[in-house]
C-alpha positions in Angstrom: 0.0 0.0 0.0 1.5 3.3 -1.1 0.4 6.6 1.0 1.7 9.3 -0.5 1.0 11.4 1.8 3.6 10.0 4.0 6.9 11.6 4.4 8.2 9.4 7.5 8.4 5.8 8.9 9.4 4.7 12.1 11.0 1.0 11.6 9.8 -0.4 14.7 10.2 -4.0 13.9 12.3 -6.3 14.0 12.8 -8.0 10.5 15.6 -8.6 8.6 14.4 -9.0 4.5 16.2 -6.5 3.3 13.5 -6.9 0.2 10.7 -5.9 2.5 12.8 -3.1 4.3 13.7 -1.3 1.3 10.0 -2.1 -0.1 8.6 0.1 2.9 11.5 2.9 2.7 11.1 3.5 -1.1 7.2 3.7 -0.8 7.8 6.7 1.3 9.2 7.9 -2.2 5.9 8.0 -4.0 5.3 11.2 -5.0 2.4 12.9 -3.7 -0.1 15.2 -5.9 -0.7 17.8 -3.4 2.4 19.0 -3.1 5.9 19.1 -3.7 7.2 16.1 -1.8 11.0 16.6 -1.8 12.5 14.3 1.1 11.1 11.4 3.0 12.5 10.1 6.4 13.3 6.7 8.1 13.7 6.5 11.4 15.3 3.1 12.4 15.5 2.1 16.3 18.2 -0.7 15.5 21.3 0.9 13.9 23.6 -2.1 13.5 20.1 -3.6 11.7 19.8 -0.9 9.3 23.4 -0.7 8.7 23.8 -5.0 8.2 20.4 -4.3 5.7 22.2 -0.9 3.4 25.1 -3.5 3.0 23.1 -6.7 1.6 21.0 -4.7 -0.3 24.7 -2.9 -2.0 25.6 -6.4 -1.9 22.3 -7.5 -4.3 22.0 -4.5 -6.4 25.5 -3.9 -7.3 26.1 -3.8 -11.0 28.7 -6.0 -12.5 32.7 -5.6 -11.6 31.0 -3.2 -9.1 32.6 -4.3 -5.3 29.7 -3.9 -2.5 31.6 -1.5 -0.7 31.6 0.9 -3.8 27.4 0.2 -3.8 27.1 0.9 0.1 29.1 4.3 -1.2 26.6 4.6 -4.0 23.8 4.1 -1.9 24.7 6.5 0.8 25.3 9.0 -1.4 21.2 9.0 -3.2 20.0 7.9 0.5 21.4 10.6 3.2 22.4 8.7 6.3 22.8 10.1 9.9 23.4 8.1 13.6 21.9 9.8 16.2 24.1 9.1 18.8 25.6 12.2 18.1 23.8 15.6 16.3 24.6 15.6 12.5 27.4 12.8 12.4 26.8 11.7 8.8 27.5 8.2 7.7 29.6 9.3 4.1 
């Protein structure tokens, strides 16, 4: 189900698909009619989750002769990352 009035999600399970994680975060991406929807925001609980989930999905989606550590970089440069332990320490 796409909502595209929704501009944040709060990842408050558990799961570990990286298929149905980044299912959820890109419908946040659907663009919405009303307005001019820019940005959209995830807001995952489990760090070390999130972080094992951006890797495998590089890890699927990178093209060929393309190392997953050059996806992850990829990746985190279309999808701005930030910890929270600390105000505005940035993944990249």
């Amino acid at each position: 189900v796409t909502v595209p009035e929704w501009d944040m999600i709060m990842m408050l399970d558990d799961g570990k698909s990286p298929e149905s994680y980044f299912q959820t975060v890109f419908r946040l991406q659907s663009p919405d009619k009303s307005r001019s929807k820019e940005e959209c925001y995830v807001v995952d609980f489990n760090p070390q989750r999130c972080l094992e989930l951006v890797y495998e999905f590089a890890d699927i989606t990178a093209k060929k002769g393309q190392s997953t550590q050059e996806a992850v970089r990829t990746f985190l440069e279309f999808a701005y990352t930030r910890m929270n332990d600390t105000p505005f320490t940035y993944l990249y």
